[in-house]
C-alpha positions as CSV (number, residue, x, y, z in Angstrom):
1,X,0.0,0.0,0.0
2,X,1.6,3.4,-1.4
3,X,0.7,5.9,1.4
4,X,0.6,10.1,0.4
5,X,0.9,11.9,4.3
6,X,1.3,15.6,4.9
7,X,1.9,17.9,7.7
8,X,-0.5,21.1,8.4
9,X,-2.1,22.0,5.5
10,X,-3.2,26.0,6.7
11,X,-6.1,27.1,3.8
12,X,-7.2,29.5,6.1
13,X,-6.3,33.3,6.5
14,X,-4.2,34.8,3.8
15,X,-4.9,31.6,1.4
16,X,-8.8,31.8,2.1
17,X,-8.7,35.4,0.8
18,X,-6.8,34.3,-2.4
19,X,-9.2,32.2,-3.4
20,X,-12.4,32.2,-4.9
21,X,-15.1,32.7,-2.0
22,X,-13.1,34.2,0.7
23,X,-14.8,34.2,4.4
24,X,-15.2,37.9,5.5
25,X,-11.1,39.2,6.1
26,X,-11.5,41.0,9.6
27,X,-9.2,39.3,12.2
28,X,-8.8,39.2,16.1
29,X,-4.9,39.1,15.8
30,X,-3.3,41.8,18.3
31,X,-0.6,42.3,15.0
32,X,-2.9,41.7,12.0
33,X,-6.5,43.2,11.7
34,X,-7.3,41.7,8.0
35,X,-6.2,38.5,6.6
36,X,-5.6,40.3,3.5
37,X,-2.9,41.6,5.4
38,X,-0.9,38.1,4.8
39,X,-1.8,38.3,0.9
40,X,0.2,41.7,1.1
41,X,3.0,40.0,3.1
42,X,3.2,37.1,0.9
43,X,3.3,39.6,-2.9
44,X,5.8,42.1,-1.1
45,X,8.5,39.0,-0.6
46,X,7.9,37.3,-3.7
47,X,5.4,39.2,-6.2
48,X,2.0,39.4,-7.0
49,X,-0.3,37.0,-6.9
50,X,-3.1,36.1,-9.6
51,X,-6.1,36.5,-7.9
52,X,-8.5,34.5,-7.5
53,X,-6.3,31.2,-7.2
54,X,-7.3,28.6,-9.2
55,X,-8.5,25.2,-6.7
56,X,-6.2,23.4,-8.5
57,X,-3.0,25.4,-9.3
58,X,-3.1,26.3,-5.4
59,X,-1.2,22.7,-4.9
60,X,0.9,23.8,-8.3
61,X,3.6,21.0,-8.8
62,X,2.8,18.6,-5.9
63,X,-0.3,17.7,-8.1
64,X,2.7,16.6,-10.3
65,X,4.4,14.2,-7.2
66,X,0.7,12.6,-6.7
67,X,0.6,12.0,-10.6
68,X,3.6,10.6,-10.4
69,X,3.5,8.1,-7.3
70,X,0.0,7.3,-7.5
71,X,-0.8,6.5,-4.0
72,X,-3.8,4.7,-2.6
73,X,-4.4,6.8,0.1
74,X,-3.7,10.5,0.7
75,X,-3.8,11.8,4.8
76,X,-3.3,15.7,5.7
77,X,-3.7,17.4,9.1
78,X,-6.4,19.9,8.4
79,X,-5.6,22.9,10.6
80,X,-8.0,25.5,9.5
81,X,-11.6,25.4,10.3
82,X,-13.6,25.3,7.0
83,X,-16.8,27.8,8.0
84,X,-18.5,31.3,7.9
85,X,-19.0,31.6,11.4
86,X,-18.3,34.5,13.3
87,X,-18.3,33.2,16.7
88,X,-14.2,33.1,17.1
89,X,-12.8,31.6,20.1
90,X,-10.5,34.0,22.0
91,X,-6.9,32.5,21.5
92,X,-5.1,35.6,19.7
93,X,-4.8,33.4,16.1
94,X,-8.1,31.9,14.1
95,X,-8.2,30.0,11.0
96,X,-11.1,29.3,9.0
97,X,-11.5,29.3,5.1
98,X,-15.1,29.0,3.5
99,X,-17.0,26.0,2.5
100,X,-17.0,26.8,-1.0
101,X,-13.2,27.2,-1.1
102,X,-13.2,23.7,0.7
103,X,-12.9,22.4,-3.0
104,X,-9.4,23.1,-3.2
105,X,-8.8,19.7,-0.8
106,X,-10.7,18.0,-3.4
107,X,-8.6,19.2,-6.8
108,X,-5.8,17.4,-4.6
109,X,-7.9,14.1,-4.1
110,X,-7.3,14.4,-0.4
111,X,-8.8,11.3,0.8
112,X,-8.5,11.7,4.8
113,X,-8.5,15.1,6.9
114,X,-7.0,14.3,10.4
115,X,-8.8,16.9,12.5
116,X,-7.1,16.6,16.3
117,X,-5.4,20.3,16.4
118,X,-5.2,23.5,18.1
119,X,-7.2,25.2,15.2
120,X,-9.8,23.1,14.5
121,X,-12.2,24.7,17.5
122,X,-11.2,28.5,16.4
123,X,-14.5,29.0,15.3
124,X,-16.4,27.1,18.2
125,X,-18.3,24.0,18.2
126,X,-20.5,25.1,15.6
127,X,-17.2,25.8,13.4
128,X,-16.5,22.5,13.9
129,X,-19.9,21.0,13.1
130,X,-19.9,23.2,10.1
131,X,-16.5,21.4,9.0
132,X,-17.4,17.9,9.6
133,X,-20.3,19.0,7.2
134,X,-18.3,20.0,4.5
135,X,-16.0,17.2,4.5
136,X,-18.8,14.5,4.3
137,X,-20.5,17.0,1.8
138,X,-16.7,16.2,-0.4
139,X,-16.7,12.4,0.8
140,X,-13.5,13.2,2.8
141,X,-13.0,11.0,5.7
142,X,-12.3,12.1,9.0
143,X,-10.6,11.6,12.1
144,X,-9.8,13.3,15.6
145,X,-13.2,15.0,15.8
146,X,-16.7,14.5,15.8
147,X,-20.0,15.4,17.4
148,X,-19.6,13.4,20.5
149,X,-16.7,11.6,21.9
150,X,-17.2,7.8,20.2
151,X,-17.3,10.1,17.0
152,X,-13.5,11.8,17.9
153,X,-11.9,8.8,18.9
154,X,-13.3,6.6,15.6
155,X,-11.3,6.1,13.1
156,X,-11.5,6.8,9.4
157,X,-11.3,4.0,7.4
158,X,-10.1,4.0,3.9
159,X,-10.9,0.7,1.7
160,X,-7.9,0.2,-0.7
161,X,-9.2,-2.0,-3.5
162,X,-6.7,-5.3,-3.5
163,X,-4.3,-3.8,-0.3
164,X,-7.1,-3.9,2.4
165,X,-7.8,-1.0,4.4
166,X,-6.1,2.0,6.5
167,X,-7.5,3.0,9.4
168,X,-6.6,6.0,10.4
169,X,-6.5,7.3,14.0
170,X,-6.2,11.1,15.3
171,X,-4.6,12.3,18.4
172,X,-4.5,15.9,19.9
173,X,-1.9,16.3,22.8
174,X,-1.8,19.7,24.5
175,X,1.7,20.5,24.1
176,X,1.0,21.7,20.6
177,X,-1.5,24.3,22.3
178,X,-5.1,22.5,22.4
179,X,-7.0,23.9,24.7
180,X,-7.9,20.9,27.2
181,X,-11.6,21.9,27.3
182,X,-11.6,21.6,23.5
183,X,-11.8,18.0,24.2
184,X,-15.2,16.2,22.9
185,X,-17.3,14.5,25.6
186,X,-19.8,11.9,25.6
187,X,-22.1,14.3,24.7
188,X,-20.6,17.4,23.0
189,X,-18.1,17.8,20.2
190,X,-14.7,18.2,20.2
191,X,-11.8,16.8,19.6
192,X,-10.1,13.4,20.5
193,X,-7.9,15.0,23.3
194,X,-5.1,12.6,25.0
195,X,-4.6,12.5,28.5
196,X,-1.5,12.2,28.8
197,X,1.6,10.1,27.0
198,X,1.4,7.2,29.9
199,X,1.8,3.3,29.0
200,X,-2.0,3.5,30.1
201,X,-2.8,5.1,27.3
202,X,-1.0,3.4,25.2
203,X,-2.8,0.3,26.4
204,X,-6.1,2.2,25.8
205,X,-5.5,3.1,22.6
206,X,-4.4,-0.6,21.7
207,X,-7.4,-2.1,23.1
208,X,-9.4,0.5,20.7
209,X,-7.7,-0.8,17.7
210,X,-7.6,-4.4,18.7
211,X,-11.2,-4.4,18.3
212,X,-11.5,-2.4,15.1
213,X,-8.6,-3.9,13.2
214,X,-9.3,-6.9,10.8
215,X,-6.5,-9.0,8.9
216,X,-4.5,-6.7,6.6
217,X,-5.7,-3.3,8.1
218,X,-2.7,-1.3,8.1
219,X,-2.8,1.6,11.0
220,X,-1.9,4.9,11.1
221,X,-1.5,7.0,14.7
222,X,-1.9,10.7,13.7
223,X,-0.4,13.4,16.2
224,X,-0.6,16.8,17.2
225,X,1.7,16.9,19.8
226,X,5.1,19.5,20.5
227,X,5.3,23.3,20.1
228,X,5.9,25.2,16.8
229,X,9.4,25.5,16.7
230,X,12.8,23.8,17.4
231,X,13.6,20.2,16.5
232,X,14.0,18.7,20.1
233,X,12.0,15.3,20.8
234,X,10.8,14.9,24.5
235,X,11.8,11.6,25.7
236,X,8.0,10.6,26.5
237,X,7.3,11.5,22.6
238,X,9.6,8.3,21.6
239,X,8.0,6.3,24.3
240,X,4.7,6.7,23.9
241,X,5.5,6.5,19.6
242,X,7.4,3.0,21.0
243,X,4.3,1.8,23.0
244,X,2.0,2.7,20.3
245,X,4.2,0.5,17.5
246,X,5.3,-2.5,20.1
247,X,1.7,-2.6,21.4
248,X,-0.8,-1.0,18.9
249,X,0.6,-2.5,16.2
250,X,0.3,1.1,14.5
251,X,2.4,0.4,11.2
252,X,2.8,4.8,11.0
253,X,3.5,7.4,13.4
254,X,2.0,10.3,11.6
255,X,3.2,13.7,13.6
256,X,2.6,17.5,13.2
257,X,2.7,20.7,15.1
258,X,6.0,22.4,14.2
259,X,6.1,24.4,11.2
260,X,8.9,22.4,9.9
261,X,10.0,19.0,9.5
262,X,11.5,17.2,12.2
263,X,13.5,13.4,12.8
264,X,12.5,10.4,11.5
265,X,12.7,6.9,13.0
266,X,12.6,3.5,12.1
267,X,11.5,1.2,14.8
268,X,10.5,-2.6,14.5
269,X,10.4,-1.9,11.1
270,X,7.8,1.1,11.1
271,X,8.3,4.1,10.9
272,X,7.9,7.5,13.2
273,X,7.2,10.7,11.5
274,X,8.2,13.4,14.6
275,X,6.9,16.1,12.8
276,X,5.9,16.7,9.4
277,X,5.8,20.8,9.1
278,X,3.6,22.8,6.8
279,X,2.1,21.8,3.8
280,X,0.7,24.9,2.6
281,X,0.4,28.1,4.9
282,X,-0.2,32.0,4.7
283,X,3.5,32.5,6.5
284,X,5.2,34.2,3.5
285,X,7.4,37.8,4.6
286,X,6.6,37.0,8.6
287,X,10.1,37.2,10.0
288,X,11.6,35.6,12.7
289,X,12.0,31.9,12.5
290,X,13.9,31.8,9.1
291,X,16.6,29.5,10.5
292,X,14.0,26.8,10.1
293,X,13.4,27.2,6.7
294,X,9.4,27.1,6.7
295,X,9.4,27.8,3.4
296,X,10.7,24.5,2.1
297,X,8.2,21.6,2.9
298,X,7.9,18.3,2.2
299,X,5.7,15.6,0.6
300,X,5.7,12.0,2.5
301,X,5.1,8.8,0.6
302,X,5.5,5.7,2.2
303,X,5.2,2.2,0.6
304,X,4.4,-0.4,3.4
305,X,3.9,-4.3,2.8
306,X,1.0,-6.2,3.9
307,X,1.9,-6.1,7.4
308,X,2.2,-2.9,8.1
309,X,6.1,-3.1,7.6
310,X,8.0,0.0,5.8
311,X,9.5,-0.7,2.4
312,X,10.5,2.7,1.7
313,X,9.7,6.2,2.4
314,X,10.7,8.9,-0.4
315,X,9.7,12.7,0.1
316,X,9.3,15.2,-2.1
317,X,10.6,18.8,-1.5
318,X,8.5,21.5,-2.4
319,X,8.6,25.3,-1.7
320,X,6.0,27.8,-0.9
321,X,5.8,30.7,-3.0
322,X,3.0,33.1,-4.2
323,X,0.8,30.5,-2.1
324,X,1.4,27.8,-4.6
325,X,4.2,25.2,-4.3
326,X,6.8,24.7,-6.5
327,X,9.5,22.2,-7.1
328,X,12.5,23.0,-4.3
329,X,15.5,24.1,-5.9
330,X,18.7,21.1,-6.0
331,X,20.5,24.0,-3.5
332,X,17.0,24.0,-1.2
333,X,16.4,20.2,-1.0
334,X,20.4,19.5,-0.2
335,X,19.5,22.1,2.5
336,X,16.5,19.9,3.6
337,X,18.3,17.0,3.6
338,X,21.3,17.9,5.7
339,X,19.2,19.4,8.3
340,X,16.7,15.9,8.3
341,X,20.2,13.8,8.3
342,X,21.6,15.5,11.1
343,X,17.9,15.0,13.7
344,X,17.3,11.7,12.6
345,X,21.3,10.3,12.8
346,X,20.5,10.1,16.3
347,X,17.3,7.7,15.7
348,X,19.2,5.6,13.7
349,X,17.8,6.9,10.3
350,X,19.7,8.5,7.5
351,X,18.4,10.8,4.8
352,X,19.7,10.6,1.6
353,X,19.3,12.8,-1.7
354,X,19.0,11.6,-5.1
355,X,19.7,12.4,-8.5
356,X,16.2,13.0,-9.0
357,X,15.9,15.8,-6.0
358,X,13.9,13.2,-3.7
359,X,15.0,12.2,-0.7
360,X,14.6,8.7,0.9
361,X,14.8,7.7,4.2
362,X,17.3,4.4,5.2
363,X,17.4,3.2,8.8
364,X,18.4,-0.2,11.0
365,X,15.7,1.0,13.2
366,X,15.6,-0.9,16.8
367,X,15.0,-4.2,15.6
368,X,18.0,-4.6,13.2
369,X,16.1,-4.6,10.5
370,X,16.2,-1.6,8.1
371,X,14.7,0.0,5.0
372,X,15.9,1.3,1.6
């Protein structure tokens, strides 16, 4: 089973505004009144932009990377509220884009929106509701939310025609910033909040998808865990990625919060994705964190065998530019790979870069046994 996963992908804001059928622009940032404030941002670094944006050229040349790999499943952290509401929640930052510009996540054939974040409430409960709407409404699956708490913790299940299925599960952990009463409840929506990072959760969370799983379900365990920025990984982030390979029998630790990529690691032959990074975002011209290189993102794909093992994972780097990616330049995705190299050398897991300006990941992983 080939296997398309993303980091945040940000449609809200300055991208919302760009295209089509913008929500209303007024904001409750204490440094930005309008969202058209980040178009302006984003055509004073890098030139105007063509307005409105096109669904489709807003992915630009990773709609070339899907063409090209053809995977059976395609899994992005949604982390932008997709309504018109008005009813903001107070947190200094709010994303939402419109339900008609929702249609951009279908010009990518986005099969799966994870939904366990610190923006998916911006816009209240209703926001929410109004999201899970639009998503069924585009026969998107979800995970990580829902109207009641059995809702948040189910997962979405993708049937792959002759693979079997994914199941997908979503996590929100409040180090990335989720506000703990965010969390859906037997009988009011939310998200699907974690605890904590214990072994009993880990158990929990087996038990859950020991009795969904069926012979050849391959699982994915989707995270929103860790702060924005800076490529350390807490010690109880490995555990609890440990637990939920050893005892979950998750084939794909599937992280996001930081803006940037972070290590890999190979582990009993799976694999842990710390932190993916951005996808798409409204960041263009903000100073202040270029030493991480937000720009420069990257596309996952990872080919896994009928039990859940990793035969490869190649990535794609892409940059933002004019709210459109574009193929990284062979300077850019040497950058990219150094910087992956030297976090995951640690983890046992090297990134190489290839001719073709990919990179792959190679690993012994804790088991011995390694990937290629």
């Amino acid at each position: 089973m080939k296997i398309f996963l993303a980091g945040d992908v940000m449609t809200g804001r300055g991208i919302d505004q760009a295209l089509p059928h913008p929500c209303a622009p007024p904001l409750h940032e204490p440094f930005m009144e309008s969202a058209l404030g980040y178009v302006r941002l984003a055509e004073r670094a890098h030139g105007p932009i063509a307005r409105p944006l096109d669904f489709a050229s807003l992915w630009g040349e990773a709609l070339e990377e899907l063409d090209r790999v053809r995977p059976h499943a395609r899994v992005v952290n949604l982390e932008t509220s997709i309504t018109r509401s008005e009813a903001y929640a107070p947190k200094g930052i709010n994303y939402r884009m419109s339900p008609e510009n929702a249609a951009c996540l279908g010009a990518a054939g986005i099969d799966c929106c994870v939904l366990a974040n610190n923006h998916m409430l911006d816009w209240g409960r209703g926001g929410l509701l109004d999201t899970l709407s639009t998503l069924r409404r585009l026969h998107i699956e979800t995970a990580g939310a829902g109207r009641d708490l059995a809702a948040a913790r189910a997962p979405a299940i993708l049937d792959i025609p002759g693979e079997g299925r994914l199941l997908v599960y979503s996590f929100a952990c409040a180090t990335s910033g989720v506000p703990r009463h965010w969390a859906a409840t037997p009988d009011a929506p939310g998200v699907n909040m974690l605890s904590d990072l214990s072994e009993a959760t880990v158990a929990d969370i087996a038990s859950r998808i020991a009795e969904a799983r069926r012979p050849r379900d391959i699982v994915v365990a989707s995270i929103h865990w860790g702060p924005n920025w800076g490529h350390r990984i807490a010690e109880r982030e490995r555990a609890f990625a440990h637990g939920l390979i050893a005892r979950a029998g998750v084939s794909i630790v599937h992280g996001h919060s930081a803006h940037h990529a972070k290590a890999i690691e190979v582990y009993r032959d799976r694999f842990i994705l710390y932190g993916c990074g951005d996808l798409l975002n409204d960041y263009e011209g903000i100073g202040g964190y270029e030493k991480f290189r937000d720009d420069l993102v990257l596309m996952y794909f990872a080919d896994v065998d009928a039990a859940g093992a990793l035969l490869a994972l190649d990535m794609a780097p892409l940059q933002i530019r004019r709210f459109r990616l574009v193929r990284a330049a062979r300077e850019d995705a040497a950058w990219l790979q150094r910087r992956l190299d030297r976090e995951s050398r640690p983890f046992g897991t090297r990134i190489a870069l290839g001719r073709n300006g990919r990179l792959a990941a190679q690993g012994s992983g804790a088991s011995g046994d390694g990937i290629s």
